[in-house]
DOTOR-958106 format. One record per residue (C-alpha): residue number from 1; residue in one letter; x, y, z. Coordinates in Angstrom, 2 decimals, always signed. Each point is the difference from the previous one (the first is absolute). Layout:
BEGIN
<pt seq="NUM" type="A" x="X" y="Y" z="Z"/>
...
END
This chain:
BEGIN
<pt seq="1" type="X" x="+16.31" y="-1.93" z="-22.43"/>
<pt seq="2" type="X" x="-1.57" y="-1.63" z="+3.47"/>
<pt seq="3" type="X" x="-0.63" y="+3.00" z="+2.16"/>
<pt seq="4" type="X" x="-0.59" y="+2.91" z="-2.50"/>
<pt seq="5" type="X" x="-3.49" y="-0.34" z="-0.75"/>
<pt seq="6" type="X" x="-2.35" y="+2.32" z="+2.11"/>
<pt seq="7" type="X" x="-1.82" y="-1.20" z="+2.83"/>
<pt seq="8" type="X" x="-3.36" y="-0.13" z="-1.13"/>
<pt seq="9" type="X" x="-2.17" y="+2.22" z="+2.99"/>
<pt seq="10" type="X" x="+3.24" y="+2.45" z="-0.33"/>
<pt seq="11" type="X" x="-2.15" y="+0.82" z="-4.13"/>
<pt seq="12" type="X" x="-3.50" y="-0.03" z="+2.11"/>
<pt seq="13" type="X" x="-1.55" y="+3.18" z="+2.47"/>
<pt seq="14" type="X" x="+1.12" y="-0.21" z="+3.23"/>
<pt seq="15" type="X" x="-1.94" y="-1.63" z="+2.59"/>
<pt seq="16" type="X" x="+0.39" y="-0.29" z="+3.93"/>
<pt seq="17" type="X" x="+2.25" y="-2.68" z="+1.22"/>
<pt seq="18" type="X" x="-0.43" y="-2.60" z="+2.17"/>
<pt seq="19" type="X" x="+2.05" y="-2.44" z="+1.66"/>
<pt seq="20" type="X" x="+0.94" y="-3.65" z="-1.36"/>
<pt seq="21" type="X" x="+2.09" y="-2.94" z="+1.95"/>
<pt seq="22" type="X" x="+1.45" y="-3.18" z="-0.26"/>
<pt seq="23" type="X" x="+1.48" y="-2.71" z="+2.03"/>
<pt seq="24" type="X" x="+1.92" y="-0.89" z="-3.36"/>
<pt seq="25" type="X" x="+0.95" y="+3.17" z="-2.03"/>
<pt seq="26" type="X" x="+1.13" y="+3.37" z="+0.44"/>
<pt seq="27" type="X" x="+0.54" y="+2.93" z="-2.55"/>
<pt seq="28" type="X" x="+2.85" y="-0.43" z="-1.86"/>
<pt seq="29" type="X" x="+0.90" y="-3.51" z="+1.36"/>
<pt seq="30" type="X" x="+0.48" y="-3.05" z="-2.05"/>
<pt seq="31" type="X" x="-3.47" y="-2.15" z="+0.13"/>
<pt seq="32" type="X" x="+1.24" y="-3.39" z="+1.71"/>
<pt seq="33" type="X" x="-0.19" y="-3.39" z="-2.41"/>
<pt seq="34" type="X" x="-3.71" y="-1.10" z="+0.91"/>
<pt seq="35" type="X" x="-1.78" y="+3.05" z="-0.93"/>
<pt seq="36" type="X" x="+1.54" y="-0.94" z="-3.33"/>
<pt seq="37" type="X" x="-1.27" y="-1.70" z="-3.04"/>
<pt seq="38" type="X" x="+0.14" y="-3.79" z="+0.75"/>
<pt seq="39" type="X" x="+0.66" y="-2.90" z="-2.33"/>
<pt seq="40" type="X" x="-2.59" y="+1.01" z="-2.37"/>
<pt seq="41" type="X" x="+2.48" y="+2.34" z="-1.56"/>
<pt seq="42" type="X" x="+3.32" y="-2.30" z="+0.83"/>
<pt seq="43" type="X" x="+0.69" y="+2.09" z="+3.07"/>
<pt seq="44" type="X" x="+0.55" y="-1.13" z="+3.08"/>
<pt seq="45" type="X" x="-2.62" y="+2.39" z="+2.23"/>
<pt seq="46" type="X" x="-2.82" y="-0.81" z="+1.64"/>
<pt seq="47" type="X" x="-2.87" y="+2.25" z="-1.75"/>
<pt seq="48" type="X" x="-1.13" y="+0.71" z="+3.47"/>
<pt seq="49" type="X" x="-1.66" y="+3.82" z="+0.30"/>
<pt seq="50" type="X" x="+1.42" y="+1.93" z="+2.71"/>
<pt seq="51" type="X" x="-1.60" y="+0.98" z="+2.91"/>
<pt seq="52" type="X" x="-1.86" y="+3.53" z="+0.23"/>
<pt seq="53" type="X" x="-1.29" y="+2.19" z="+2.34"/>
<pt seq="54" type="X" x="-1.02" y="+3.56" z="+0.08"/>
<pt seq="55" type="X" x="-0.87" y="+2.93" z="+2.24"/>
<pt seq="56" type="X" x="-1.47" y="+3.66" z="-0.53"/>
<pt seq="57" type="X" x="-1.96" y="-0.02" z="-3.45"/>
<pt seq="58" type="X" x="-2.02" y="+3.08" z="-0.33"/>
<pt seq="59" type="X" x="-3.51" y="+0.27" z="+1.37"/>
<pt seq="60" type="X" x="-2.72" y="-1.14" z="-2.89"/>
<pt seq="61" type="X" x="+1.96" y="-3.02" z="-0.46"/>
<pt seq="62" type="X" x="-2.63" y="-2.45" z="-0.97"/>
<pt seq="63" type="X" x="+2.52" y="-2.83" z="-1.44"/>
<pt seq="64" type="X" x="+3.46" y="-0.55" z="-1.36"/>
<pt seq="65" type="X" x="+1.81" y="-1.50" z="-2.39"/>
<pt seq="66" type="X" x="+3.47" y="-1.68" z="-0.09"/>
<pt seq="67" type="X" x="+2.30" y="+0.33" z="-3.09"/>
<pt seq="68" type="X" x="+3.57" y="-1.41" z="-1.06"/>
<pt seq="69" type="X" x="+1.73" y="+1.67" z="-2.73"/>
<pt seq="70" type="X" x="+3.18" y="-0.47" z="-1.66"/>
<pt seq="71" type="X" x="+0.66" y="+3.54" z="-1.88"/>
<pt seq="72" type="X" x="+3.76" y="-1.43" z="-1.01"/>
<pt seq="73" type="X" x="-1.39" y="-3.40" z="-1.71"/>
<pt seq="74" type="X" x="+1.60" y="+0.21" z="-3.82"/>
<pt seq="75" type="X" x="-3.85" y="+0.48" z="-1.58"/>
<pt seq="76" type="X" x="-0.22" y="+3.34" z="-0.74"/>
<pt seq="77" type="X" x="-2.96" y="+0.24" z="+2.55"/>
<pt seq="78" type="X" x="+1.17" y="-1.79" z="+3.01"/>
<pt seq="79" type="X" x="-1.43" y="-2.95" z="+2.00"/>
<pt seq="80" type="X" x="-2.96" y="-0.35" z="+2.14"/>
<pt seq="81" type="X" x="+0.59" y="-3.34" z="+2.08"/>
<pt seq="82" type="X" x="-2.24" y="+0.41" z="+2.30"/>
<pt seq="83" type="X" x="-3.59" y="+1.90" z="-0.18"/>
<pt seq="84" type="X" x="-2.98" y="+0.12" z="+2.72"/>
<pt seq="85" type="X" x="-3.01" y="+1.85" z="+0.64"/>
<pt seq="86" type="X" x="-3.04" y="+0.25" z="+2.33"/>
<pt seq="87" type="X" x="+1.83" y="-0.35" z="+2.92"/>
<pt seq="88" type="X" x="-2.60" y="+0.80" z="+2.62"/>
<pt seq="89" type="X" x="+0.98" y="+3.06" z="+2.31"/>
<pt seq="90" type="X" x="+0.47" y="-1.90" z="+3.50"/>
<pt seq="91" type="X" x="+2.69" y="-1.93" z="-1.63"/>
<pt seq="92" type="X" x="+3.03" y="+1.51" z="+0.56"/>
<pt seq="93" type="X" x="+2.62" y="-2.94" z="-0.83"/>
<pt seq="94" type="X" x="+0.36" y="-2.62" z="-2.30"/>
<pt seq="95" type="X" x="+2.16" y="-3.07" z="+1.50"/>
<pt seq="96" type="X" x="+2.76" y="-1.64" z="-1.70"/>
<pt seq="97" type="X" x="-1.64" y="-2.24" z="-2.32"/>
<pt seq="98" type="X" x="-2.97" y="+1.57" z="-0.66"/>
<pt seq="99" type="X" x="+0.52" y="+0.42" z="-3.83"/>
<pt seq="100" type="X" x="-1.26" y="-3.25" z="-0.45"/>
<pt seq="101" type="X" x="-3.21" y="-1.24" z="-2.18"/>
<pt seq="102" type="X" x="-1.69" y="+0.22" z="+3.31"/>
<pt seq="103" type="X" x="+1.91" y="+2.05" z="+2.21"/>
<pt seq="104" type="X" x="-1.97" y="+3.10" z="+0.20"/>
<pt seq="105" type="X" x="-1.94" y="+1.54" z="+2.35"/>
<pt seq="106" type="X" x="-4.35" y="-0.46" z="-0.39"/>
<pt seq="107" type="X" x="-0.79" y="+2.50" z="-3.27"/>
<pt seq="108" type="X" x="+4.02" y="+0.79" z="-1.26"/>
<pt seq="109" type="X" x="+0.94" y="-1.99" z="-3.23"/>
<pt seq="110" type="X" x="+2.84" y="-0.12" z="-1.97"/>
<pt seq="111" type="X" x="+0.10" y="+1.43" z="-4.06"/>
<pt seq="112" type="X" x="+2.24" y="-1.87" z="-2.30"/>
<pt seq="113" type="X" x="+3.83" y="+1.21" z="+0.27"/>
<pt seq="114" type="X" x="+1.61" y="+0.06" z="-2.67"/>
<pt seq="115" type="X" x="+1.37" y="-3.34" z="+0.21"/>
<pt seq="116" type="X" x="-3.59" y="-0.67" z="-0.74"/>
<pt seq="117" type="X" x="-0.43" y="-1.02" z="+3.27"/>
<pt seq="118" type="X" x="-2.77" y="+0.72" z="+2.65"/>
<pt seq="119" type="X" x="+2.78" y="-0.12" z="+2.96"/>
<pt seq="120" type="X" x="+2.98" y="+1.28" z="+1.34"/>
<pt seq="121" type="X" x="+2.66" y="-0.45" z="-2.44"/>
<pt seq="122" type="X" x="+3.85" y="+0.65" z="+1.87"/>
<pt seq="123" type="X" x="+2.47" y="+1.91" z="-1.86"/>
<pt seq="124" type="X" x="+2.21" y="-2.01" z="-3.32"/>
<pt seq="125" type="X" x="+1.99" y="+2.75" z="-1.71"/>
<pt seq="126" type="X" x="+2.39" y="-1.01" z="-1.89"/>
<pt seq="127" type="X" x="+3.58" y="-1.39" z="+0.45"/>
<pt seq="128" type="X" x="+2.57" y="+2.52" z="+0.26"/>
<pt seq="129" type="X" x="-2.79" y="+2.79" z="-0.64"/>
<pt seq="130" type="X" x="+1.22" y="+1.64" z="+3.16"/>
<pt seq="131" type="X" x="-2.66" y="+0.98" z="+3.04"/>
<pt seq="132" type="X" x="-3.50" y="+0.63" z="-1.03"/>
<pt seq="133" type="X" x="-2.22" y="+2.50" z="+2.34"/>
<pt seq="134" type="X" x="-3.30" y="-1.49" z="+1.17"/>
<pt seq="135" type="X" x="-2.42" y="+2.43" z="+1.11"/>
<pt seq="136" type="X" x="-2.56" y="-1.82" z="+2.55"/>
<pt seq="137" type="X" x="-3.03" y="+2.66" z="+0.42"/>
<pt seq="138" type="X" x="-3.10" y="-0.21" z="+2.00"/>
<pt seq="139" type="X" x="-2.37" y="+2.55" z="-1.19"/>
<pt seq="140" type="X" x="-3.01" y="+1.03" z="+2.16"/>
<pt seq="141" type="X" x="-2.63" y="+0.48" z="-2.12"/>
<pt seq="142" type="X" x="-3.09" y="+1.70" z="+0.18"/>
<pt seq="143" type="X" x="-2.71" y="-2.44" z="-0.27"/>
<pt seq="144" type="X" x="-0.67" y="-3.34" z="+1.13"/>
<pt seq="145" type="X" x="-0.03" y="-1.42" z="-3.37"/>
<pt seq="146" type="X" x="+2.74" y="+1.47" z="-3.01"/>
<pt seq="147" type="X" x="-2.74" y="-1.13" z="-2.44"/>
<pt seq="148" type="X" x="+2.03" y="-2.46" z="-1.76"/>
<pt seq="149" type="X" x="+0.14" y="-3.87" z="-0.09"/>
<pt seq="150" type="X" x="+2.56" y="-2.74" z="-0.48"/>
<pt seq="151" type="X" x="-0.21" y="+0.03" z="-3.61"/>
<pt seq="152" type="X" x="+1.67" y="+3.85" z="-0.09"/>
<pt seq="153" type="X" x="+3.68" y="+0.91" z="-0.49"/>
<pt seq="154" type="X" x="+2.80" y="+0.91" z="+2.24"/>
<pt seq="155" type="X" x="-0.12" y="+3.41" z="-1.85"/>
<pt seq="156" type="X" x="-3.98" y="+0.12" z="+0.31"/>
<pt seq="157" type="X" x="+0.07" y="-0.40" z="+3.42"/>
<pt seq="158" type="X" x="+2.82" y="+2.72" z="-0.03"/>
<pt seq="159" type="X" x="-2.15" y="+2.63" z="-2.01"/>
<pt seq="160" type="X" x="-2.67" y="-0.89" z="+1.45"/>
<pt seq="161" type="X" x="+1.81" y="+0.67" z="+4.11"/>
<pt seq="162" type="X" x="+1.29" y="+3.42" z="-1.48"/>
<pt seq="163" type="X" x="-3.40" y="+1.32" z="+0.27"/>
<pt seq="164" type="X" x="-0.67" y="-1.63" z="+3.44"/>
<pt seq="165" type="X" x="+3.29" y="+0.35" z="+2.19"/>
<pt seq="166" type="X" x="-0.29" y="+1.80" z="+2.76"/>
<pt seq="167" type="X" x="+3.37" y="-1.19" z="+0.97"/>
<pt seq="168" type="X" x="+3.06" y="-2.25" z="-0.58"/>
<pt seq="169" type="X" x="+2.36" y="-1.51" z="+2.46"/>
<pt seq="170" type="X" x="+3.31" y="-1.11" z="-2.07"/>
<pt seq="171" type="X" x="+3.31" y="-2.12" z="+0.62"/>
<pt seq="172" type="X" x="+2.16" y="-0.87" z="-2.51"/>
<pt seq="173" type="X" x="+2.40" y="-3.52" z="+0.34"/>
<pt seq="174" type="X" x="+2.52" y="-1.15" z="-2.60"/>
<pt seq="175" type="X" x="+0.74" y="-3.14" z="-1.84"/>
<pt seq="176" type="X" x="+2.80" y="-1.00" z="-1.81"/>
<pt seq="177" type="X" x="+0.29" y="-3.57" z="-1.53"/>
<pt seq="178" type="X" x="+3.34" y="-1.06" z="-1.16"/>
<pt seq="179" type="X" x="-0.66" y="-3.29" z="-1.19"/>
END
């Protein structure tokens, strides 16, 4: 059931907290239509990557990542849509857009999600599955590079920023698609 799975930093240790904004979602709000999957999945969103922007990541923090996960998709291990790394430390927002091919800051890439693709990929639960959680982090991290390229997997990257986190800044939208 959409909702019951753990949220997956609630099964990691605790880290400091940081603060994460949008101009187009808020915790516990429903993500608007284009910061949806577009017509590449018969939906009629956008695929547009929200904008980000954070404040107050610990002191070390060398880079960050950003990550999109779906812990309700019906996979047994969820759904990263959206996975990138080497963000470089004096970057502290991504604009809407920017999980494009080429919409990265100088040094960030994107891994494959697993859509398979190296981009932001919006949310497609679906019909009648009810609301699915989508937990946007940015992790400060403490190195400049993670130590892993575009080749690695959503869950690489994840073991991989377990070890490095210093700390994570969270919000958590909902998407329901009704068909």
């Amino acid at each position: 059931m959409p909702g019951d799975a753990p949220l997956p930093y609630d099964l990691l240790p605790e880290v400091p907290s940081f603060t994460v904004e949008s101009d187009e979602l808020a915790d516990g709000a429903p993500i608007p239509l284009p910061h949806t999957a577009g017509s590449g999945f018969g939906r009629p969103g956008d695929n547009v990557s929200p904008s980000l922007r954070w404040s107050g990541a610990p002191e070390g923090t060398r880079s960050y990542a950003v990550t999109v996960y779906d812990p309700d998709a019906p996979t047994g291990s969820g759904f990263w849509h959206w996975v990138v790394v080497d963000i470089p430390a004096d970057v502290t927002e991504l604009p809407a857009g920017a999980g494009t091919a080429d919409g990265l800051p100088a040094g960030a890439f994107h891994v494959a999600n697993d859509a398979g693709a190296k981009e932001y990929t919006g949310p497609f639960p679906p019909p009648g599955h009810g609301p699915h959680r989508y937990v946007i982090a940015v992790h400060a991290v403490d190195t400049e590079n993670l130590g892993v390229d575009d080749s690695a997997s959503p869950a690489a990257v994840g073991f991989t920023l377990w070890s490095h986190t210093l700390g994570r800044a969270v919000i958590v939208p909902t998407y329901a698609f009704e068909g």
